[in-house]
N, C-alpha and C positions, 0 to 999 in steps of 0.2 A: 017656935023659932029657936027656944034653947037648946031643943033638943036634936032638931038639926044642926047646930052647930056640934054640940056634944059627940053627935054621929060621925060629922064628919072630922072632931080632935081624933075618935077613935080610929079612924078608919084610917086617918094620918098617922097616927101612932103605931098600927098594925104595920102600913106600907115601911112606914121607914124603919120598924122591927126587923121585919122581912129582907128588906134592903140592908139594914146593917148584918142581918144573920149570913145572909147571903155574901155579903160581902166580906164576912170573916174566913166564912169557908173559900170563897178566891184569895183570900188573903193566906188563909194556913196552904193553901195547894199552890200559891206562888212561892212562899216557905220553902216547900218541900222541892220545889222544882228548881229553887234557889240552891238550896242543900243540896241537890240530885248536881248540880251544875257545878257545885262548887266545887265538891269531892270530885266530879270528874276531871278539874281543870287543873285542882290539886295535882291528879293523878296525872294528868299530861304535863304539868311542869315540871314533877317530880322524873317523868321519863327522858322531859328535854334535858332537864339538869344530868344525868346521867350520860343520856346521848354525847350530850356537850362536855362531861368529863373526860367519857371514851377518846373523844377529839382533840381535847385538849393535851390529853396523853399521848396519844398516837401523835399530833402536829409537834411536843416537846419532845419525842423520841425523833422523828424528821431532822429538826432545827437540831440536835445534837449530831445527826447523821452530816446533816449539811457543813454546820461548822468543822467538823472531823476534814468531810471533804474538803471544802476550801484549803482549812489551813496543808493539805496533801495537797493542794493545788498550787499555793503562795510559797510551799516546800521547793514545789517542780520549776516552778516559775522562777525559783532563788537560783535553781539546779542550773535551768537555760542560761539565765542570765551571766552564769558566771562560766558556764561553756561558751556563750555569743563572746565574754572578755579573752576568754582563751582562743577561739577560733581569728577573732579581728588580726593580731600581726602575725598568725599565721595567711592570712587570705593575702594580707598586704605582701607578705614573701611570696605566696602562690604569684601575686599577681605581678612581681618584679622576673621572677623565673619564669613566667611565659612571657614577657614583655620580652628578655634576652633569649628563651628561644625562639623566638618568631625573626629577636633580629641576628641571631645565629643563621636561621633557616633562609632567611632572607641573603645574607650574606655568603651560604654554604651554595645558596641558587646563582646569583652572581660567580663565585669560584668554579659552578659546574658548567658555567656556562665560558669562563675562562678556560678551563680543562680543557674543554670541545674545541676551544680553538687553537689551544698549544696541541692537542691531539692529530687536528687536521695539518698543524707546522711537524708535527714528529712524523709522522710518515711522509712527509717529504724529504725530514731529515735523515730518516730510514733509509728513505731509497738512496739517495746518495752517498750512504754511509759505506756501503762495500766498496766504493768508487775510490773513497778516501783512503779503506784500508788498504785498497790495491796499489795506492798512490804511495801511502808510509814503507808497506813493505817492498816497494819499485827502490822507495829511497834509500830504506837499512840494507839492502844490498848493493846499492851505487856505494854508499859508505863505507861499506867490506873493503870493496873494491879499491877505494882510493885511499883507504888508508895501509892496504898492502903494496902501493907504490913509493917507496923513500924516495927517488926521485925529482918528486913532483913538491916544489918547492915556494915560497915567498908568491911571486904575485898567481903564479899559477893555479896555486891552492886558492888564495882568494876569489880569482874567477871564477870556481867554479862553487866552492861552499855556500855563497850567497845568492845563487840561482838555486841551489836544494833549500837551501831556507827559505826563500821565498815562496818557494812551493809549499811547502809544509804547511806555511802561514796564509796562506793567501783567502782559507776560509775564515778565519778566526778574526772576532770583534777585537777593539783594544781590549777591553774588557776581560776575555777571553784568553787572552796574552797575559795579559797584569797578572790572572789567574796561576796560570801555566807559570810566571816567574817568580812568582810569590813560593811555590810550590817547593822549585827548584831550589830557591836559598834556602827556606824554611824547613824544610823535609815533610811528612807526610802530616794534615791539616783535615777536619771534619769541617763539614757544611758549617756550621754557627763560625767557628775561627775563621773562615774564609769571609763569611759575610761582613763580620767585622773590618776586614780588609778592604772587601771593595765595595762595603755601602751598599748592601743591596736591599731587598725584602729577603725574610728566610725562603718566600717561596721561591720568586725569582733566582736566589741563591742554588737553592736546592736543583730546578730545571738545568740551567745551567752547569752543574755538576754532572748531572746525569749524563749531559749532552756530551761533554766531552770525554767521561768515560765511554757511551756506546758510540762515539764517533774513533774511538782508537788511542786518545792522547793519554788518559790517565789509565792509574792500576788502581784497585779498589778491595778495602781487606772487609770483608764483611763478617770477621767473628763476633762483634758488637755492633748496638747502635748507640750513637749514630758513627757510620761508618767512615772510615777514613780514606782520603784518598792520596795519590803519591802519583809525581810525573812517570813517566816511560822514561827508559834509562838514555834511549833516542832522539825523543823530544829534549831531554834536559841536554845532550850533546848538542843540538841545534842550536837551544836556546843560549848557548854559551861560545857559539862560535859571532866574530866580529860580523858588522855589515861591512861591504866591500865597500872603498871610498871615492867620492863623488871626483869625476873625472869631466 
């Protein structure tokens, strides 16, 4: 019995000899696989750490690029900013200078459309214009006429002076007269003095002058503007003879 026990101390002692031998040698070749691992992970860290340096240098070369740009950017931005101050009262001028010319434009449409209708009054004024001058120079020679008679005296003259005045007159507005007397006393007057006189518009002024030059009553010097005008020596002879009286 002793000796099977003995047997099997031994045989216990062998196995776990075996077992612990065996188990050194997994134990030195886990070691070594350890080392083997270590060094290699070493050797990858070591590459990360580089990699990651490379990065870190090229992303601090970026970020210095970037802040460069920006601040060129907050430069340009300062740029706009202070052209968008300069452009504002100018745009506000722009925008008063097309507000007055649209209401120019607006108001030059309205005048053109007045034009067109004194246009279509002046060629009727045309047409009868020669009719007038046949009528003035019918007169300045009845005038010739009777003033080479000494004769013709007191009421006799008056009969007949104020039937050529009348005639002379008979197209003309008051307006038109006031004109024509103004003229007379004053001597020779441009459109704006005349307006002053009878209160017109300059334009209406202006028409008005015209008309009565190309209708025959006035003379007109055109070496400047604005041009002056001055009665006919005719008219002002009319204009100064009496009206005949009420019978």
């Amino acid at each position: 019995m002793i000796d099977l026990l003995l047997v099997l101390v031994i045989i216990m002692l062998a196995v776990t000899t075996v077992a612990a031998i065996e188990y050194y040698k997994q134990l030195r070749k886990a070691k070594k696989e350890y080392e083997k691992a270590k060094n290699t992970v070493e050797d990858v860290v070591l590459s990360f750490n580089r990699e990651l340096k490379r990065e870190a240098e090229r992303i601090e070369g970026m970020t210095y690029k970037v802040e460069g740009t920006a601040s060129k950017a907050d430069m340009g931005l300062r740029k706009i900013e202070n052209i968008e101050k300069r452009i504002e009262p100018l745009e506000s001028q722009l925008t008063v200078q097309l507000d007055t010319i649209k209401a120019v434009s607006e108001s030059n449409a309205q005048t053109l459309d007045k034009v067109a209708g004194v246009d279509t009054k002046m060629r009727g004024i045309e047409a009868s214009q020669e009719t007038i001058k046949t009528k003035i120079t019918g007169l300045e020679e009845q005038l010739q006429k009777f003033s080479t008679i000494p004769e013709i005296k007191g009421e006799q003259s008056l009969s007949v002076m104020p039937i050529k005045r009348d005639k002379a007159m008979a197209a003309l507005t008051d307006t038109e007269i006031a004109v024509l007397e103004f003229l007379s006393a004053e001597g020779p007057k441009t459109a704006p003095e005349i307006k002053e006189k009878v209160k017109l518009s300059r334009e209406h002024t202006a028409r008005l002058m015209k008309k009565l030059y190309e209708e025959g009553y006035l003379e007109r010097e055109t070496g400047k503007l604005p041009f002056k005008y001055s009665i006919k020596k005719e008219m002002e002879k009319l204009l100064k003879k009496p009206d005949p009286p009420m019978t």
